[in-house]
C-alpha positions as CSV (number, residue, x, y, z in Angstrom):
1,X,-154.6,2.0,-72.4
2,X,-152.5,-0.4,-70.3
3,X,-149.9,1.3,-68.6
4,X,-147.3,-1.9,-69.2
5,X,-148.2,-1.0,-73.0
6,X,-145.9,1.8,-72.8
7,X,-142.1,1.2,-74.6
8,X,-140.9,4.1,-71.7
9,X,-142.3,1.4,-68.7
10,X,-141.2,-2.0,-70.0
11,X,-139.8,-3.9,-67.3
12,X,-141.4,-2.0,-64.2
13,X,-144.3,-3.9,-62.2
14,X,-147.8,-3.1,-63.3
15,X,-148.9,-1.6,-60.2
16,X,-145.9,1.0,-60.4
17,X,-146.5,1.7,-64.1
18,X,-150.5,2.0,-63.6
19,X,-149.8,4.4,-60.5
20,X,-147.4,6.4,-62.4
21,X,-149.6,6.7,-66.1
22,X,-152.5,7.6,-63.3
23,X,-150.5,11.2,-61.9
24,X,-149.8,12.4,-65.9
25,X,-151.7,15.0,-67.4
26,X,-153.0,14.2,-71.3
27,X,-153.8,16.5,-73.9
28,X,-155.5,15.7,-77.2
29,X,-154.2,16.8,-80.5
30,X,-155.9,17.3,-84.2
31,X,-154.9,16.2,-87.1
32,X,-151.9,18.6,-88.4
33,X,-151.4,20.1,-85.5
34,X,-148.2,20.6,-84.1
35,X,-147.1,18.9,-80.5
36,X,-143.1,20.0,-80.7
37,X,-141.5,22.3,-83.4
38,X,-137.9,21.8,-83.8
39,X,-135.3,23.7,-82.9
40,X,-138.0,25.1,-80.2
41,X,-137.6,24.3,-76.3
42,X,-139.3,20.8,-75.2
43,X,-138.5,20.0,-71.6
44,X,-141.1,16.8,-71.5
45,X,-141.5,13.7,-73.1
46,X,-145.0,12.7,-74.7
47,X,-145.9,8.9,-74.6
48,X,-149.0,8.2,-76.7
49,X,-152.2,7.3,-75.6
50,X,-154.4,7.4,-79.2
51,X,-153.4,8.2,-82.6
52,X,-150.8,8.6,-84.9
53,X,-147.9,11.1,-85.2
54,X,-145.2,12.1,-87.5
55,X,-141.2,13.0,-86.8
56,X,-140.0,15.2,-89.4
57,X,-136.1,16.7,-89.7
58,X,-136.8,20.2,-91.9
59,X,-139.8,21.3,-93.4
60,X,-142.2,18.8,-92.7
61,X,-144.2,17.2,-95.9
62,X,-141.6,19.0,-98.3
63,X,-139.2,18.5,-100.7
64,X,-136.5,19.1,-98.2
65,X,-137.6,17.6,-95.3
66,X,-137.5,13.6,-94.2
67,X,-140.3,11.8,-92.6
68,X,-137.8,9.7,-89.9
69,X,-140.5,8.3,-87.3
70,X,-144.1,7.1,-87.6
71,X,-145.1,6.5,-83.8
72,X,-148.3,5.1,-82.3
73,X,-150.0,3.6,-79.6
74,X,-147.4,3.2,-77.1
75,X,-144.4,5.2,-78.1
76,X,-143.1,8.2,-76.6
77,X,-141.4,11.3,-78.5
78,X,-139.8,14.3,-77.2
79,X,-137.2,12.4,-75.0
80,X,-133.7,14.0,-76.3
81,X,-134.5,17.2,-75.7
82,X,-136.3,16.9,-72.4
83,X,-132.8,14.9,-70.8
84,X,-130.3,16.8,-72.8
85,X,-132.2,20.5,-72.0
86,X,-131.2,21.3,-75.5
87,X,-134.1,22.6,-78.2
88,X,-135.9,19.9,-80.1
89,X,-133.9,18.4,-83.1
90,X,-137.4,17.5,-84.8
91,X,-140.6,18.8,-85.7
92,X,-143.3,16.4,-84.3
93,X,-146.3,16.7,-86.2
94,X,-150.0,14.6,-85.4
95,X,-151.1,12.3,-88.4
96,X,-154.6,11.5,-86.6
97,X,-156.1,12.7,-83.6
98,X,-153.8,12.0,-81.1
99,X,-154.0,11.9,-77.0
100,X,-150.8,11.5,-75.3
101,X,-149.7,11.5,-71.9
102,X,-146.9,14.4,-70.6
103,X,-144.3,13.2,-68.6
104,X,-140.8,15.2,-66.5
105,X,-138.4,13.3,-65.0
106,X,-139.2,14.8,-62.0
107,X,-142.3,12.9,-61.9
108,X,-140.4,9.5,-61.7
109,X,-140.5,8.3,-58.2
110,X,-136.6,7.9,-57.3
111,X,-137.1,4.6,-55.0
112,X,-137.7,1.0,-56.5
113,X,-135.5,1.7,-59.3
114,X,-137.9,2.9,-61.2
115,X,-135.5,5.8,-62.7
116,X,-133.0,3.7,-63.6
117,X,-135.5,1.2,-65.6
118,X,-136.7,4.1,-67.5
119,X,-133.6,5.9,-68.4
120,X,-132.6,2.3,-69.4
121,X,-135.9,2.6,-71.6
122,X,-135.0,6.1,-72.9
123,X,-131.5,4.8,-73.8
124,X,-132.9,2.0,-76.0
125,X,-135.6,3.8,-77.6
126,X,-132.7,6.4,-78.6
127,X,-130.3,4.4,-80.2
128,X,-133.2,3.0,-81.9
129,X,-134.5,6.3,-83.4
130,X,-131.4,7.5,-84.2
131,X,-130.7,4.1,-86.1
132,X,-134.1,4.5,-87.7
133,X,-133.5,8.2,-88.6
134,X,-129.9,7.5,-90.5
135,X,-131.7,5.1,-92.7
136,X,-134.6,7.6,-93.5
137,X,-132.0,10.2,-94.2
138,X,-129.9,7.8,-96.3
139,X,-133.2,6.9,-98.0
140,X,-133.7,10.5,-99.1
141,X,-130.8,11.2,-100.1
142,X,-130.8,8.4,-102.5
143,X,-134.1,9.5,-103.6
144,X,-132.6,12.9,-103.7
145,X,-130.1,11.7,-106.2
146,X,-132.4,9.6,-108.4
147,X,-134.6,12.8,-109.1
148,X,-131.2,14.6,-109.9
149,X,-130.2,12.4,-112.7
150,X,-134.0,12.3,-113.5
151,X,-133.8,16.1,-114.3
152,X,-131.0,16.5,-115.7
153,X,-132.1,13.3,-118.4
154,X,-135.5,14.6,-118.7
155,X,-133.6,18.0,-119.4
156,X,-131.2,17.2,-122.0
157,X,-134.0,15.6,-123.9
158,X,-136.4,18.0,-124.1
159,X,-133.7,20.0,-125.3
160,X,-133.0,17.7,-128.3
161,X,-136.5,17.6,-128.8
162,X,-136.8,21.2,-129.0
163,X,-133.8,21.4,-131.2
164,X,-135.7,18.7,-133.6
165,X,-138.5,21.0,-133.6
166,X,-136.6,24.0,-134.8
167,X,-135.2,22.4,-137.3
168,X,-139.1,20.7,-138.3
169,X,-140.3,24.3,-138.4
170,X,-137.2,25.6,-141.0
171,X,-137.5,22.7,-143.5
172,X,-141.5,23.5,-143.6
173,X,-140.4,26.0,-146.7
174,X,-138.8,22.8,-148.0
175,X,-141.5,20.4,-147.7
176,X,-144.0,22.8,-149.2
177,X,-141.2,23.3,-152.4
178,X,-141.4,19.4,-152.5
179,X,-144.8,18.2,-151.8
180,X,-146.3,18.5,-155.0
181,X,-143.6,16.2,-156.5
182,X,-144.5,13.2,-153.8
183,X,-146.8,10.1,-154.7
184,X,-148.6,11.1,-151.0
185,X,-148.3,13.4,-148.0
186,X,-147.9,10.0,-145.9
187,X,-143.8,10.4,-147.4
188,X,-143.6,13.5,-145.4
189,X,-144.8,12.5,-142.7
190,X,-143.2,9.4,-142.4
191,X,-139.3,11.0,-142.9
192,X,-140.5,13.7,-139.7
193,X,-141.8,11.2,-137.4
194,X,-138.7,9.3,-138.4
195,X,-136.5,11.8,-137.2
196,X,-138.6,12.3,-134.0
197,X,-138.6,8.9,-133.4
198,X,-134.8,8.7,-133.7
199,X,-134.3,11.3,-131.4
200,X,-136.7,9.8,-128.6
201,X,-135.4,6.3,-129.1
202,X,-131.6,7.5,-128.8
203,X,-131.8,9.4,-126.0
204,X,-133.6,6.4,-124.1
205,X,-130.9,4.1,-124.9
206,X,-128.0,7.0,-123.7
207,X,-130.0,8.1,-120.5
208,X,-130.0,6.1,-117.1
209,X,-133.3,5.6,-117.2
210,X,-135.3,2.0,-117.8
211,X,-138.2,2.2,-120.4
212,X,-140.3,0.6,-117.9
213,X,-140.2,4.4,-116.3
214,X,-142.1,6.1,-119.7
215,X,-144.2,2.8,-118.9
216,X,-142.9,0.8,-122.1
217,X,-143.2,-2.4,-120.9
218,X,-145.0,-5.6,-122.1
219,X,-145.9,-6.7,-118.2
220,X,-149.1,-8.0,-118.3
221,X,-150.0,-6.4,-122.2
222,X,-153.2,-8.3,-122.1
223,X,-154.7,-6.0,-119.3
224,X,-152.8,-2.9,-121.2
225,X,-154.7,-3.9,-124.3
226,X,-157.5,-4.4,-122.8
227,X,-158.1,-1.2,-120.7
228,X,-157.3,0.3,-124.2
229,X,-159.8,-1.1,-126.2
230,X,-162.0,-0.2,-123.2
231,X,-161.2,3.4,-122.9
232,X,-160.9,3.4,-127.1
233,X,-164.4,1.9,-127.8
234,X,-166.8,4.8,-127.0
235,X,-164.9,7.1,-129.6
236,X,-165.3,4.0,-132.1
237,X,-169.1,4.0,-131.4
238,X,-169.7,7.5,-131.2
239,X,-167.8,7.8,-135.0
240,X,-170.0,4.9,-136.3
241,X,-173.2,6.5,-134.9
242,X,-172.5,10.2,-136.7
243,X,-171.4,8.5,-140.1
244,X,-174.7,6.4,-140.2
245,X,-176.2,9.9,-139.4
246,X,-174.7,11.3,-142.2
247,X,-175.9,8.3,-144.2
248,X,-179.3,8.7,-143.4
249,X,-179.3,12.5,-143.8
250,X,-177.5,12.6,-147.2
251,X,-178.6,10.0,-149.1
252,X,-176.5,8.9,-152.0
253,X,-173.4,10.9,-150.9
254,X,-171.8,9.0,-148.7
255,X,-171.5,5.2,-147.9
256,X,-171.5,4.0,-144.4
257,X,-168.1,2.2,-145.1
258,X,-165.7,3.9,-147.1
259,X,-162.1,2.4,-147.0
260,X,-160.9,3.8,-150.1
261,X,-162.3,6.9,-150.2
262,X,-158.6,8.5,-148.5
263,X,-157.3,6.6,-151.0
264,X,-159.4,7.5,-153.9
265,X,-158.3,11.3,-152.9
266,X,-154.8,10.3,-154.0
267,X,-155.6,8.9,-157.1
268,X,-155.3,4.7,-155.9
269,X,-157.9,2.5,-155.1
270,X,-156.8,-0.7,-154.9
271,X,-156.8,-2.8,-151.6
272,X,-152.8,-3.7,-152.0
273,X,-152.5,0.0,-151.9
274,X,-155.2,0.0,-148.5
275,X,-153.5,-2.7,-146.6
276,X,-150.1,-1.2,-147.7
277,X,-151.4,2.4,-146.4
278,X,-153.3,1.0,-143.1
279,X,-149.9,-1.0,-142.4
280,X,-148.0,2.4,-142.5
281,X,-150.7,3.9,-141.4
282,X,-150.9,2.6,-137.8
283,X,-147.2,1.9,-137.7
284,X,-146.7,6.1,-137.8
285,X,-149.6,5.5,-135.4
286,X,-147.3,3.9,-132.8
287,X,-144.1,5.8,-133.8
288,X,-146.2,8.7,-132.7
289,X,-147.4,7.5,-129.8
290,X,-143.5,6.7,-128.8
291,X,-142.4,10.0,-129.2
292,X,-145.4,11.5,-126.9
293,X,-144.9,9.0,-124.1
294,X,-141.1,9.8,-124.6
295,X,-141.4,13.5,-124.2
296,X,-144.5,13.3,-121.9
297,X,-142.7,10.6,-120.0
298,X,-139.7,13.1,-119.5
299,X,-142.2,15.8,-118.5
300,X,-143.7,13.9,-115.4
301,X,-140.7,12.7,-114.6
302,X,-139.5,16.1,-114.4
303,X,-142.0,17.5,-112.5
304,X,-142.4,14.6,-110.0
305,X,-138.6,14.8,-109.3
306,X,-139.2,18.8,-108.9
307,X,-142.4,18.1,-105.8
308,X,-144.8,19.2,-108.2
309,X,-147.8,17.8,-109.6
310,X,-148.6,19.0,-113.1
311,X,-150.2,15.8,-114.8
312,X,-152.1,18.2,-117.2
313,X,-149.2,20.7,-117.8
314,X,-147.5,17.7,-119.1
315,X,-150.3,16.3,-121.1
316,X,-150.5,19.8,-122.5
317,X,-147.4,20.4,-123.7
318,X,-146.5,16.6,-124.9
319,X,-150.1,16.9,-126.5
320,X,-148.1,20.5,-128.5
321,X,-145.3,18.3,-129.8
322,X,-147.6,15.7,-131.3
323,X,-149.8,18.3,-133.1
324,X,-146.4,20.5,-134.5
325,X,-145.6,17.5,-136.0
326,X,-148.9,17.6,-138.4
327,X,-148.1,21.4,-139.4
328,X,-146.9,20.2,-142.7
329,X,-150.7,19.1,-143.5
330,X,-152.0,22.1,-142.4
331,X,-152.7,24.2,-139.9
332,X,-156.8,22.9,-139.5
333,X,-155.2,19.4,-140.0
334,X,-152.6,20.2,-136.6
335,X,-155.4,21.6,-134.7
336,X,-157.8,18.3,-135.5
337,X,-154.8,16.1,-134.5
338,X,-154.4,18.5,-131.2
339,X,-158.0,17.3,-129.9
340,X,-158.0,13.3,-130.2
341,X,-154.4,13.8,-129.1
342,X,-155.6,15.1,-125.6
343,X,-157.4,11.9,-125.2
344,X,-154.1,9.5,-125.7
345,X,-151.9,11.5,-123.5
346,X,-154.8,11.4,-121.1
347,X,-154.7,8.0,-121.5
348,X,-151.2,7.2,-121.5
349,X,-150.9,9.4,-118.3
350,X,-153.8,6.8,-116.4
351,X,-152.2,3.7,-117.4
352,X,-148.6,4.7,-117.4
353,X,-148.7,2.3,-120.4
354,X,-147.4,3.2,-124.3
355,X,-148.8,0.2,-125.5
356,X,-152.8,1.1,-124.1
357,X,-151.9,4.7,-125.7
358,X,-150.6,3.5,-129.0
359,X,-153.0,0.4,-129.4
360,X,-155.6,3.3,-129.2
361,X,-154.3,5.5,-131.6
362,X,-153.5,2.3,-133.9
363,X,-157.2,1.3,-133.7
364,X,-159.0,4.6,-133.0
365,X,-157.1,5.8,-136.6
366,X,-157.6,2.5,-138.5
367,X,-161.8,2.3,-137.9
368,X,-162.3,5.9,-138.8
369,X,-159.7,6.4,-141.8
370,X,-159.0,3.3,-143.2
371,X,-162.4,1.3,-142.5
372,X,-165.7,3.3,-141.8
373,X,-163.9,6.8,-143.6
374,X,-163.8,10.3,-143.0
375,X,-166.5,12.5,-145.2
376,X,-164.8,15.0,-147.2
């Protein structure tokens, strides 16, 4: 490259520069690899030829260290050690393949002023770095504290949640003492998710947190619908296709639409009593989905905030919460909720987006209970 391309030689002729660039050795460095290690002696400064590089303060790429340089083409690194003799202050780490240039001040020719313009150089590219570093380091340590009150909100409400859960798992002896009295199981379940709902909905509004962060936000809802009902529709198909198989395989038995026949279970068979039960039907539908985004919301949160990456785990574990609360219908009845559930928190995890995860379960519940029918 140009020699006058170099920050180190601005303001020397070209002839001087090119000379100068012309008597340095180079080396070429590989992705990852490591051209100064801090707090390890550096007595040159690098300017760089090709390539990318990194200047990290601690443990580079970790939770603890702070990304404080990106230099290329140009730039030169290594310079406060090499004048100060001290050991490095930073770890110095190649994003690409890198060539650079090695340089001592020795090698500076002390006639023509050429020292002076450099160490003129030097001094301005310092206060520059150390400007640029105090803002990285005040950037992470606002970061630091943002993913402090994230854990310690995420933390406090998956307490309450598991506190809500005990206290679903005790009344169970209840509900069981009660059920037979109740017009429907749809009573039950209403009152629990209720209660989880409750929970969910008042820590939010207690908690520093925006919903926009569990991704409850109407922003562009077309597009959220829409990659719902995208994502949604190959479950609807699939359904449709294995009820007219059942159709054609048991004649007489079953019907390939069947809206009452949930209904007919329980004794009603009006449609007042179907659009009343589809209308609480998909509403429980979206109260559910709001406590799963809630606690699986909290979850990543908690892990992002933590350096880890554990999509799944919290998918997993969310996806545990959603099926307890379907216990009172049974255990096969929890375990058939566990499955589709997978598949919304999945969902809900792509988009970042309640509404696509709810609008599914709204629609994915209404076409196969209340429309096509589930055979007995």
């Amino acid at each position: 490259m140009p020699s006058t391309e170099y920050e180190l030689f601005s303001g020397l002729p070209t002839a001087v520069s090119t000379a100068l660039v012309g008597r340095l050795s180079s080396k070429v460095f590989q992705p990852g690899e490591v051209l100064i290690r801090e707090n390890q002696p550096n007595s040159r400064i690098y300017l760089i030829e090709e390539g990318e590089i990194r200047v990290w303060k601690g443990d580079p790429k970790s939770m603890s260290g702070v990304c404080v340089a990106a230099l290329g083409r140009g730039h030169c690194f290594g310079e406060m050690s090499a004048i100060s003799s001290s050991l490095a202050s930073a770890t110095v780490i190649a994003e690409t393949r890198a060539v650079v240039r090695e340089l001592v001040m020795a090698d500076l020719p002390p006639e023509g002023g050429v020292r002076e313009t450099v160490i003129l150089n030097l001094a301005r590219t310092l206060v520059n770095r150390l400007s640029g570093a105090n803002t990285a380091i005040q950037t992470k340590h606002t970061e630091q504290q943002k993913s402090l009150r994230l854990l310690i909100s995420a933390s406090a409400f998956l307490t309450r949640v598991l506190i809500a859960l005990s206290f679903y798992m005790f009344a169970l002896p209840v509900v069981k003492t009660v059920r037979p009295s109740l017009p429907s199981d749809i009573v039950i379940s209403s009152f629990f998710v209720v209660m989880f709902f409750w929970v969910a909905w008042t820590f939010m509004r207690q908690s520093q947190l925006e919903l926009a962060d569990f991704g409850m936000s109407l922003k562009g809802w077309p597009r959220q619908l829409g990659r719902s009902l995208m994502w949604s529709a190959p479950i609807l198909v699939i359904f449709f296709v294995a009820k007219c198989w059942l159709v054609w395989a048991f004649p007489g038995h079953f019907q390939l639409f069947e809206p009452m026949r949930l209904l007919n279970a329980a004794g009603e068979s009006s449609y007042p009593h179907w659009f009343f039960f589809t209308l609480v039907y998909v509403s429980l539908c979206f109260a559910q989905e709001f406590i799963r985004c809630a606690v699986q919301g909290s979850l990543a949160l908690f892990y992002a905030a933590t350096g880890s990456q554990a999509r799944w785990r919290a998918i997993f574990v969310a996806n545990v919460v959603f099926a307890s609360l379907h216990v009172h219908l049974g255990n096969t009845f929890a375990l058939a909720a566990f499955i589709p559930g997978l598949f919304w928190g999945w969902l809900y995890a792509r988009e970042h987006s309640y509404l696509s995860a709810a609008f599914s379960h709204g629609i994915t519940g209404l076409w196969i209970v209340c429309i096509v029918g589930v055979p007995s």
